[in-house]
Structure formats: C-alpha cells, structure tokens
Residue, then its C-alpha position, 0 to 999 in steps of 0.5 A: x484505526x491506526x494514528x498517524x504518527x504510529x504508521x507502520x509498513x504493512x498496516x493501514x489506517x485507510x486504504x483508499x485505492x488499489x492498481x496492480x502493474x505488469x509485473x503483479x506488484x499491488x499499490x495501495x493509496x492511503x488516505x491520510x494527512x499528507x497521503x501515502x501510497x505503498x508499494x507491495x511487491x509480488x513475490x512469486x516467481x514468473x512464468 
C-alpha cells in the first residue's frame, strides 16, 4: 500500500474500477480519501 500523501502517476493503492472508451484509452477508479480516477491513454497508433 501506498499512503496517500505519497501518490504518484502510475502507482495505485487501490484500484477499485476500470472502463475503457472508443479511442482505447483505460480509466481507473481508485478508492481513497477524496477518490481518484486516472486517465491512461492508448498509445498505439489506430487503424
């Protein structure tokens, strides 16, 4: 577990949720203090 003063991009302490859009792109709910979510963007080109 990670505290929650020490987040950082990229770490989770408690992922809760994930959902994926159109464009590939992962969004995952953290469940904390306050809550997050995080946007990780799909990298790879389309078509």
């Amino acid at each position: 577990m990670i505290p929650t003063g020490l987040l950082q991009p990229g770490l989770f302490n408690r992922p809760h949720g994930m959902a994926v859009d159109r464009q590939g792109n992962l969004f995952v709910a953290e469940w904390l203090i306050g809550g997050r979510f995080v946007k990780l963007e799909n990298l790879r080109p389309q078509g």
